[in-house]
N, C-alpha and C positions, 0 to 999 in steps of 0.2 A: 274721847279717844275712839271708841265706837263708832260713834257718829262719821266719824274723819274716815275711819277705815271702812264703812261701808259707802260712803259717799264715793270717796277712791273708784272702789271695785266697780260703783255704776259709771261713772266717767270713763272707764278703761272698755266696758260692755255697751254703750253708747258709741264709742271709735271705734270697735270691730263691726259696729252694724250699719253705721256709715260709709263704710270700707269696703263692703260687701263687695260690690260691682267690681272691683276691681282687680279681688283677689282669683289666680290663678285655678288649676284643679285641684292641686294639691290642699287649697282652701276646705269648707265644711259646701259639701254637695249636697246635701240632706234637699235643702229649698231648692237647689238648684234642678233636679233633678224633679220637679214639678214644672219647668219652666222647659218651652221648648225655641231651638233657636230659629232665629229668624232671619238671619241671614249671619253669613263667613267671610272679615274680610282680611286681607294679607300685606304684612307691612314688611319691609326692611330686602325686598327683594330689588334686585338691581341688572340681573341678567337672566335671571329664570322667571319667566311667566306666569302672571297667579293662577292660568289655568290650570299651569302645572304641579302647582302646590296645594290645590282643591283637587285634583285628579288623585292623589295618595292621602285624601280625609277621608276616615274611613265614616264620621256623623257628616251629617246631611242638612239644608235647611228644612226644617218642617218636624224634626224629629226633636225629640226630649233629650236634654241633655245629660249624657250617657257617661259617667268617666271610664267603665273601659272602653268606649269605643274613643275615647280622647287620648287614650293613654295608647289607643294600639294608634292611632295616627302619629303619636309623638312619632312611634318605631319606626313606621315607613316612612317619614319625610328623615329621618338620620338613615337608614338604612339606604337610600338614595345615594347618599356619597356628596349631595351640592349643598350640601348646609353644613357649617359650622356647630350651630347651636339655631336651637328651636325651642321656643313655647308658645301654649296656648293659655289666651287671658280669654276672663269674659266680662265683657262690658253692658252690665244688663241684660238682652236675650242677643246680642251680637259675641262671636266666637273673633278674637283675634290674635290671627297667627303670625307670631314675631319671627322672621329668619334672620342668619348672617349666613350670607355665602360663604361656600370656601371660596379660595382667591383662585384665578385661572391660572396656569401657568405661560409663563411670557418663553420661555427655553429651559431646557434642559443642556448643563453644562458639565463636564468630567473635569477633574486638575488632579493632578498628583499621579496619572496612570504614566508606564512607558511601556509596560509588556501586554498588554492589554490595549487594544487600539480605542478611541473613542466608538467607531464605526462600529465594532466589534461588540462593546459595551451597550449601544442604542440597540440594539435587533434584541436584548434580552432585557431592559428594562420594561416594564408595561407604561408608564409615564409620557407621555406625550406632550408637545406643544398642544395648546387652547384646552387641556383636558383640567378638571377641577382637580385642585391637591389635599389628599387629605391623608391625615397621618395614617392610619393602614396601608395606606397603596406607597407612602413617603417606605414605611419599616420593610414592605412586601418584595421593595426593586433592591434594598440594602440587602436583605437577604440573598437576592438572585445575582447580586453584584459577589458578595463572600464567594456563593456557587462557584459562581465563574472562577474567581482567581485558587481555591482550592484544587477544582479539578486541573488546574493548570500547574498545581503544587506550591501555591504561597499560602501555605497558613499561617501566619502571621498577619496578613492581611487586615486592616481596620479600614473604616470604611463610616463618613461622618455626612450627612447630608446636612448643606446650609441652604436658608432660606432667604434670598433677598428681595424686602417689598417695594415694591412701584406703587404709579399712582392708580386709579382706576382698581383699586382691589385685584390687583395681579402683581407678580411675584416671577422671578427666576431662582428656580432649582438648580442649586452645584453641589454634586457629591464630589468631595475631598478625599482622595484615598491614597492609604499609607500603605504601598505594597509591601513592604520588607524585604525578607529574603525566600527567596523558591525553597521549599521544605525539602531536601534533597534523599538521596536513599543512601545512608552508609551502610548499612549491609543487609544481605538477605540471607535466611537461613531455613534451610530444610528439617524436616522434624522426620524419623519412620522410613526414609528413602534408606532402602540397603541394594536394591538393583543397581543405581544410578547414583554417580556420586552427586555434588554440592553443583561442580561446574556443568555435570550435562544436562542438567537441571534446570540452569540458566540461561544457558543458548533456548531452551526450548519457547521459555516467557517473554514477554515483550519487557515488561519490567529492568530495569539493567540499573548498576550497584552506580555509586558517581565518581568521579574519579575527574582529575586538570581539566584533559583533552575535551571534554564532554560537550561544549560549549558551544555543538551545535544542535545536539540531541536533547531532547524531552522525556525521555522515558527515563531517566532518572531523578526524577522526580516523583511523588508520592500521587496516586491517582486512584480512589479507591473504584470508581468502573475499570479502570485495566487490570486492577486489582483481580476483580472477578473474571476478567477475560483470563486472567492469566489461569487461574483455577480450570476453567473448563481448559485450555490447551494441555495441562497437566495430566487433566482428565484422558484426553483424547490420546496423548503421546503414550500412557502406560496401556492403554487401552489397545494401540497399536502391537505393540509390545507382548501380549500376552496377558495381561491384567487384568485378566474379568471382570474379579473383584474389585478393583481399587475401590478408594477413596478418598476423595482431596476433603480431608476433614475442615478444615479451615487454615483462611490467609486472613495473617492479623496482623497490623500496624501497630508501632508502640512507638511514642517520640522517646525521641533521645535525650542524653539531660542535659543538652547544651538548649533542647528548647527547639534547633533549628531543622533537624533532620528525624529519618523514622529508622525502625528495625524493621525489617519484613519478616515473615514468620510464616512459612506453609507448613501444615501439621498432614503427614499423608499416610495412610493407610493401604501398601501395596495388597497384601496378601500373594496367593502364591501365582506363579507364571503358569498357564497352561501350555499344554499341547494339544493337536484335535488328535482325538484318536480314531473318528470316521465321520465321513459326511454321508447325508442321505438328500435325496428329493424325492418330495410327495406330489404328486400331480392332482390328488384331487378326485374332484369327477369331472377333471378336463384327458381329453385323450391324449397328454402330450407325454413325451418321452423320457424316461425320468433319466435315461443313463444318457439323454443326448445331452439334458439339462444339466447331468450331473459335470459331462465333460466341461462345461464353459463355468464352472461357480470356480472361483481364483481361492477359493479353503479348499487346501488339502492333506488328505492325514500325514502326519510325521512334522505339521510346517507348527512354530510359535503361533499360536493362536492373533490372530490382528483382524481387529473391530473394522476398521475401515476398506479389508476385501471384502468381509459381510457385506457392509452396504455396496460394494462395488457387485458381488454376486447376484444381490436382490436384483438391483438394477439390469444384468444383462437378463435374468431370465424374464422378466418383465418384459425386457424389447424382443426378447426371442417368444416368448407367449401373445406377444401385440402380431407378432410378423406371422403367428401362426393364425390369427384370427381370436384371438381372446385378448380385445382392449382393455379387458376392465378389468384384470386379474391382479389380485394381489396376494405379495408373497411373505411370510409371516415366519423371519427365525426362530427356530425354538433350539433352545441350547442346553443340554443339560451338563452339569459340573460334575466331579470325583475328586475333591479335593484330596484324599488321602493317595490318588496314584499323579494329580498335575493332569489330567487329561479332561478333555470334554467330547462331547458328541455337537455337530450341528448338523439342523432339518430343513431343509426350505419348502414350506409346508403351502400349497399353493389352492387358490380360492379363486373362483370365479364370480369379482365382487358384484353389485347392481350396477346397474348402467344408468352411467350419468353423462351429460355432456354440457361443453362449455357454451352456454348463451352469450357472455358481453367478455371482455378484457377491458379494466380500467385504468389507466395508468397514470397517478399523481404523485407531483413532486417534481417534476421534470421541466424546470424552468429552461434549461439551458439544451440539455439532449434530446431530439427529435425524436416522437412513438418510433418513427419506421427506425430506430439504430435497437430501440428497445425490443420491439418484435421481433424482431430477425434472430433473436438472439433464442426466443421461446422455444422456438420451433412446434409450437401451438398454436391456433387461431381460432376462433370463433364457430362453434359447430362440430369442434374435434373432439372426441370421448376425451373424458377427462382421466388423468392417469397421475398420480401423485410422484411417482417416481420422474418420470419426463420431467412434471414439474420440480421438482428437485435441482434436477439436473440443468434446467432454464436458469433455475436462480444461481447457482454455482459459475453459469457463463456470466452472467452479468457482475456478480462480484469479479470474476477474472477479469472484467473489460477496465476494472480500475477507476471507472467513470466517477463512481458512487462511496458515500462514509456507508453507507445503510442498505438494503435492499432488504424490503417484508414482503411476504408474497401472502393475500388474505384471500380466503372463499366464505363469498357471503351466497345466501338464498336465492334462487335464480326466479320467474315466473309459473313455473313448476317443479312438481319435488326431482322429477330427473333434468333439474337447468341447472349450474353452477356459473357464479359470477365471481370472478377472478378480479382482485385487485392490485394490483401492483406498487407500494407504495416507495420511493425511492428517494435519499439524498444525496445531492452534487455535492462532491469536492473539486478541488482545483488539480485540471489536469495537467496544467502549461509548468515549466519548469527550466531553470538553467540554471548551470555547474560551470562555475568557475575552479579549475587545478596548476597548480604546477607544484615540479620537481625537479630533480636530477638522473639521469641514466648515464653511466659511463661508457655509451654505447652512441648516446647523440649528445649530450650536455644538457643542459637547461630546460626544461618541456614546460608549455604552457597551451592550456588549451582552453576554449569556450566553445562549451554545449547547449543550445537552446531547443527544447521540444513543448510542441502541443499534441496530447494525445486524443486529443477527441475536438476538433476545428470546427468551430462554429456549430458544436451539437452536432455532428454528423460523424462522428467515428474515426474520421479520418486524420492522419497521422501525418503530423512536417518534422523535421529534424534540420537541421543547422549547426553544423560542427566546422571549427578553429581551430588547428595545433600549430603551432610552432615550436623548432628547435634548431639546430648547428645546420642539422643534416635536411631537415624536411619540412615543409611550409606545403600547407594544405588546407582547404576549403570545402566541403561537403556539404549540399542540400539535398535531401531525400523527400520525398511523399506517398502515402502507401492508400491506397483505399480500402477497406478491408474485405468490403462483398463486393468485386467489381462484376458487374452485370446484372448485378442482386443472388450470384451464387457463394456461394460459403469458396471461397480462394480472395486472395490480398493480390492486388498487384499495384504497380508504383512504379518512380522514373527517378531517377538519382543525375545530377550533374555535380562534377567534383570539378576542380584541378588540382595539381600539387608540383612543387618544385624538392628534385630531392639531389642531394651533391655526395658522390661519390668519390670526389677528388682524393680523399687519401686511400681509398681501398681500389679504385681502378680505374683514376683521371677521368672521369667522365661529371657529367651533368647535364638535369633533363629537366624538361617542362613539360607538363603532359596535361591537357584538359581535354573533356567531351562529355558523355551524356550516358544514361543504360535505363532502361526497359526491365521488369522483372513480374514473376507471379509466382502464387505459393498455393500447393494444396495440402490441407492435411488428409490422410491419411486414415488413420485413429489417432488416440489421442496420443500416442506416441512416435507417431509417424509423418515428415512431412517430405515432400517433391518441390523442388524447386526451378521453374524455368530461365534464362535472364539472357540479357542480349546488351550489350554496348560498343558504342563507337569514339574514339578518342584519337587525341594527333599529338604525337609526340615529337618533341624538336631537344636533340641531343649535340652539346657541343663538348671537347676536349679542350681540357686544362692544359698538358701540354704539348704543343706543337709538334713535339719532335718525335710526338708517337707513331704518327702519318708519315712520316721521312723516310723509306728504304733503306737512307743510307744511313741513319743512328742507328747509336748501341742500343737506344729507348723503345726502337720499332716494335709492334703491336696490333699487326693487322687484326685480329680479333675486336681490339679498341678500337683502333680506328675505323672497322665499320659502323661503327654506331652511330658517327657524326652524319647530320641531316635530320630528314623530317619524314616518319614516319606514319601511315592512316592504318590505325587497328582497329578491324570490324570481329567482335570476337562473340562466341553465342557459346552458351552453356546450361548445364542441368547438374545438379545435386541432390543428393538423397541423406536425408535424417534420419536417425532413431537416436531417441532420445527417454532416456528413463532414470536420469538421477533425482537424489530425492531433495538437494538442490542447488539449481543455476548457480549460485552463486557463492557458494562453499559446504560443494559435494562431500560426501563421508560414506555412499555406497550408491552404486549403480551403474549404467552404461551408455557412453554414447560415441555411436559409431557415424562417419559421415564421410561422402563417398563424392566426391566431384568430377566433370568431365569438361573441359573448354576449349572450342574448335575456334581460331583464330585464321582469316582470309575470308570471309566471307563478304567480298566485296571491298575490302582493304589489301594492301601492301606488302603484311605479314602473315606469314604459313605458318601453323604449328595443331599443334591436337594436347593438350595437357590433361595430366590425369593425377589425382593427389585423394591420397585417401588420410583416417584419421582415425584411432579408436581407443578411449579411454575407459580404465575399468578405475572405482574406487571401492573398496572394501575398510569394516573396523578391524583391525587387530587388537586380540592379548589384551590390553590397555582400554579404560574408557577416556578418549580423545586423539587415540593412535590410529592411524588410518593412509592406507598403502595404498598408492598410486599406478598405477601401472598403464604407460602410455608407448603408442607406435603410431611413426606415421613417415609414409612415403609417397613419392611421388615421380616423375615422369615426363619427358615433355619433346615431342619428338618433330622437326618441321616435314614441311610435305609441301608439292606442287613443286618441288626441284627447290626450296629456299632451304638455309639453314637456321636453328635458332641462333638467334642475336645476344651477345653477352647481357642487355639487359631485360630478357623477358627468361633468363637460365635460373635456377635452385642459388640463393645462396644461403649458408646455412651460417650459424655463429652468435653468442652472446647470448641471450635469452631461447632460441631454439636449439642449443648447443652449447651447455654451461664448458667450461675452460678454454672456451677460442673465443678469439675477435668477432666482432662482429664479420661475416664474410670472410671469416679465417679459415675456415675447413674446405678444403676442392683445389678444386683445379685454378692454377695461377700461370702468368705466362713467364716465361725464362729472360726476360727483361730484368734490369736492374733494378727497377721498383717494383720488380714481382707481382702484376696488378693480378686482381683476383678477377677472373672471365667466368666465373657461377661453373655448375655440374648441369646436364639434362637429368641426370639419374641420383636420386636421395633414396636413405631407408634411414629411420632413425628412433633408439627405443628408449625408455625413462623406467627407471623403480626409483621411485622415489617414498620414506615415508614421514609423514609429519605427526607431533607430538607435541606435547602442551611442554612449556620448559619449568613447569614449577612455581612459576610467579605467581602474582595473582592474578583470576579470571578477566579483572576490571583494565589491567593493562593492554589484554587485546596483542600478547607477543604469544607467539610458538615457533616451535625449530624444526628443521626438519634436515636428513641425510638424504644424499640419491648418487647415485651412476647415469651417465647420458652413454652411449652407444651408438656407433653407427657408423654411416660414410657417406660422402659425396663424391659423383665422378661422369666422367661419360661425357668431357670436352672437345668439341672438334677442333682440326687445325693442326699448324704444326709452332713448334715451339713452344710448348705448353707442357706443363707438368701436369700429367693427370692418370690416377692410377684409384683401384677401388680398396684402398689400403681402410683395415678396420681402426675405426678412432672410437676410443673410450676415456671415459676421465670420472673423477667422483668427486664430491666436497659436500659440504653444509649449508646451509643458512638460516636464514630470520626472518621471520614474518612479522609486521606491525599495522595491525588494522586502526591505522590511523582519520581524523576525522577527514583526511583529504582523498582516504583512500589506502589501499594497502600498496604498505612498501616493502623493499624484499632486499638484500643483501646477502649474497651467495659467495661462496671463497670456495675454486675448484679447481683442483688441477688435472692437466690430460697427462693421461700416464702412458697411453696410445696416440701416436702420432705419426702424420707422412710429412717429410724433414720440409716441407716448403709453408706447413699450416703454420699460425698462427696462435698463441694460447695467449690467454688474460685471466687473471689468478680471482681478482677479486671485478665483481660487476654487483653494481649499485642500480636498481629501477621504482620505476611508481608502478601499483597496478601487478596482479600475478595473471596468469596463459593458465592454459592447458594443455 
């Protein structure tokens, strides 16, 4: 029994030592490591080069054989990424290193996407065609695919990568992805807000709740970077506000338990509103003025405290310290609190910093938009003391230009300590855009229009438009083009060629075709202010619906009408003046904007006149937070000259969305004819209060109401047999507002309660789109 079992153990000691040469590292190195190699050779490679897989050995021929230097080469030939698997055998004093490639890939393929473009998909995986595939880079693109469709708001999102092999050790990559459903926002809610309620809160964030209509919008959907965007706008809007203190303690996402949608959740911290209870300026050891400085800083005692005149005060005095001869000056608020009285003190404590100047401007990113549209915008170049504030105020213009998702603006080390090297790094979005709308006006019927604009043409700034409308009444065509630095000076100027066919037939037998061309330029002013020049020439050809207006002998006669039949050259040139300061274009809630126009007609045409029409609109909050009071007037004028008279169609007519309770061209002057045609006023005045108010609903539906009074008159027709008198017409009613996905629409019920017996009233008017 002995015998047998030690005989065994030598038989088995005998085959390990036969065995030797072949067994790998992980084998007994004891002998081996007396043995030095003698040469390295590499098998199982098939597209990568054995000089390439001797290049990451870290043993050598000539050297003893080492296991950790075999063991650290295992590491770099996997850490390469081209090999599957690797080892190293040793065959006597020969090292031989076994690979499997990974397989190349033949394409990269997407299925199962639709909100998500393929195009869109390739620019964010790293995976390329001919590139080796290996499962970290396979899990690493899955991931960045989740990314994507998250921030887009499908968490649900799965996302499967299949492998199919070909011959030649190559393969095609298809990730398979199961979008789901967009994780939508069912509600948001504010935590700490006692200034502002739930809804003013909302308007301020981009974030928006979801709701039917929404099904052209993105922002209601779950995005945790807007998320944060939203926070600091919070920040900034209390900050506005009076809110020294705030603080946006956190915005937290929770899904909901359907699984498919989130809770929003801002948790905020006002603390209390101040007021300034005095400003100071410190000038330093500059000689400058403190009470000239103090006159131009926009904080002033008694006003709500708001963060954003600050930065707007820093700024002027900084250009008024540049214009004095201190470029380098900076100006450092200091602000001290009294929470127990709401008040604060601010200082503008000013320094005259070291002197630096700009050596290089670099600008990357800018595949599409040419340096010179980006420069122009700096109003810095190369060699100009460098001033943090200017630069500020550079990058603020270049986000205004709309060009860009991104704009960073870096200072890196210049070739000496006073050189600064400015970077500009910048991302394109897509300028070009078109809007398709219709609806109904009970004023023209049916509206349909197409809008097509590029805002930034071939990388150069410059601006086309291309507008379509149609309706009952009026068929129009508009091309514009603007340049925006013509000559390379800070003014826009452009040329517009329109025509338009508009039918009057039921309000005063008439019809017209009108095309030609116009000339324009713009300067600004400040940033509130702009001047406008413009010139155009156009031929108008007017024909009468019916005949028997032109007959002396009908009861229908209408020499006022009937001079408008024929064909007309109107050479007319004009200037207008802006100011503008609400706090915004597009649904104002306080501010002002007043605009003053002047248009001389004959100049070198057929027709004489001089028109003048002004406009001035105030909005303020009332009482209520979302109540907010309108108050508008505007009149106007229009007188001919060189012996001509104005022509019934270049007169005021006022009615329907300019004059809620009348017809369209219901209010004025009409002639004594049996279809009473409406011949316009020279002379309008006409005033609005109106104020608008949330109706109660929810936020998400995007309705509010509002009451108003319209006021006014029209009059000052020449001629004889005409009704025209400067009789006062007022009316008052309600309506509705619906910020619909096509646009806001508006429904107004008003009756005139003031009238001259020949006007026209219309109780209820239906349109797309609200005025001012």
């Amino acid at each position: 029994m002995n015998k047998n079992k030690f005989g065994s153990i030598g038989r088995l000691a005998l085959a390990l030592l036969l065995s030797a040469p072949a067994v790998g590292v992980s084998g007994v190195l004891t002998a081996a490591q007396a043995q030095v190699v003698s040469r390295i050779v590499v098998e199982g490679n098939q597209r990568v080069e054995p000089e390439t897989v001797l290049a990451y050995m870290q043993i050598r021929p000539g050297e003893r054989m080492d296991p950790e230097k075999i063991d650290a080469s295992l590491k770099a030939l996997f850490q390469t990424g081209l090999f599957s698997d690797v080892q190293i055998l040793r065959r006597g004093n020969t090292l031989v290193v076994r690979v499997k490639e990974n397989p190349l890939i033949n394409r990269v393929n997407f299925e199962g996407n639709s909100e998500i473009s393929d195009k869109d998909l390739a620019k964010e995986v790293q995976l390329r065609e001919r590139m080796m595939l290996t499962r970290a880079r396979v899990q690493a693109d899955v991931d960045r695919i989740r990314a994507i469709y998250r921030r887009a708001g499908f968490y649900g999102v799965r996302v499967e990568p299949k492998i199919i092999r070909l011959p030649q050790n190559r393969v095609n990559l298809v990730f398979e992805i199961d979008e789901g459903k967009a994780s939508k926002i069912a509600a948001i809610r504010f935590v700490g807000n006692k200034a502002f309620s739930d809804s003013k809160l909302k308007d301020v964030i981009t974030t928006s709740e979801s709701a039917w209509w929404k099904f052209f919008s993105s922002t209601d959907t779950y995005d945790p970077d807007r998320l944060a965007y939203d926070k600091e706008l919070l920040r900034r809007f209390y900050l506005k506000h009076g809110f020294a203190d705030v603080e946006i303690v956190s915005a937290e996402a929770e899904l909901a338990p359907d699984g498919e949608s989130f809770y929003i959740t801002f948790v905020i911290n006002e603390g209390p509103q101040y007021k300034i209870r005095d400003v100071e300026v410190n000038a330093g050891d500059t000689d400058l003025d403190p009470q000239q400085l103090k006159a131009i800083v926009e904080t002033k005692p008694g006003q709500i405290y708001d963060a954003s005149k600050v930065d707007k005060s820093i700024e002027k005095i900084t250009i008024e310290a540049g214009k004095k001869g201190y470029a380098f000056t900076q100006v450092q608020p200091r602000i001290e609190r009294d929470p127990e009285t709401r008040e604060l003190s601010v200082s503008y404590d000013i320094q005259e910093g070291p002197r630096v100047y700009i050596e290089r401007i670099d600008i990357v990113g800018n595949t599409r938009t040419l340096d010179e549209v980006i420069r122009r915008e700096l109003k810095l170049a190369e060699g100009d003391a460098y001033n943090r504030i200017l630069l500020d105020r550079a990058r603020r213009r270049l986000v205004a230009l709309d060009y860009f998702s991104k704009v960073d603006i870096q200072e890196e080390p210049g070739s000496k300590p006073d050189r600064v090297v400015l970077v500009i790094r910048v991302q394109e979005k897509s300028t070009g855009s078109i809007h398709f709308s219709a609806g109904y006006s009970t004023s023209e019927g049916p509206i349909a229009s197409v809008d097509f604009s590029e805002r930034n043409l071939l990388g150069t700034g410059r601006k086309i438009n291309l507008r379509t409308s149609l309706s009952f009444k009026r068929q129009s065509v508009d091309f514009s083009f603007t340049e925006p630095y013509f000559l390379g000076y800070n003014m826009d100027a452009g040329f517009d060629l329109f025509g338009s066919r508009t039918d009057f037939k039921d309000e005063s037998n008439y019809r017209t075709n009108e095309g030609g061309f116009g000339l324009r330029v713009g300067f600004p002013l400040d940033d509130y202010q702009k001047l406008h020049l413009r010139y155009s020439f156009s031929v108008r050809d007017t024909s009468i619906r019916n005949a028997s207006i032109c007959d002396p002998a009908s009861s229908n006669y209408s020499p006022s009408v009937c001079d408008l039949k024929g064909t007309d050259y109107i050479s007319l040139a004009g200037v207008s003046y802006v100011y503008d300061n609400l706090d915004n274009p597009l649904d104002p809630t306080s501010g002002f904007r007043g605009q003053l126009a002047v248009d001389v007609a004959g100049l070198g045409g057929d027709i004489h006149y001089v028109k003048t029409e002004g406009a001035a609109y105030y909005f303020m909050p009332l009482f209520f937070e979302g109540v907010t009071l309108k108050l508008k007037a505007t009149a106007g004028h229009i007188e001919g000259w060189s012996g001509d008279e104005v022509k019934v169609s270049d007169r005021f007519y006022k009615g329907g969305a300019s004059f809620r309770g009348f017809e369209v061209a219901g209010v004025g002057p009409r002639d004594t004819t049996p279809e009473a045609n409406a011949v316009g006023g020279k002379t309008y005045a006409i005033g609005t209060v109106e104020v608008m108010f949330p109706l109660g609903l929810p936020e998400a539906l995007g309705l509010s109401g509002s009451v108003f009074t319209d006021f006014g008159t029209v009059f000052n027709a020449p001629g004889n047999n005409v009704q025209d008198d400067a009789k006062f017409r007022a009316s008052v009613g309600a309506g509705v507002i619906w910020k619909s996905p096509f646009g806001p629409l508006r429904l107004d019920v008003a009756y005139a309660f003031a009238k001259a017996p020949y006007d026209k009233r219309q109780i209820v008017q239906f349109g797309v789109g609200t005025k001012f």
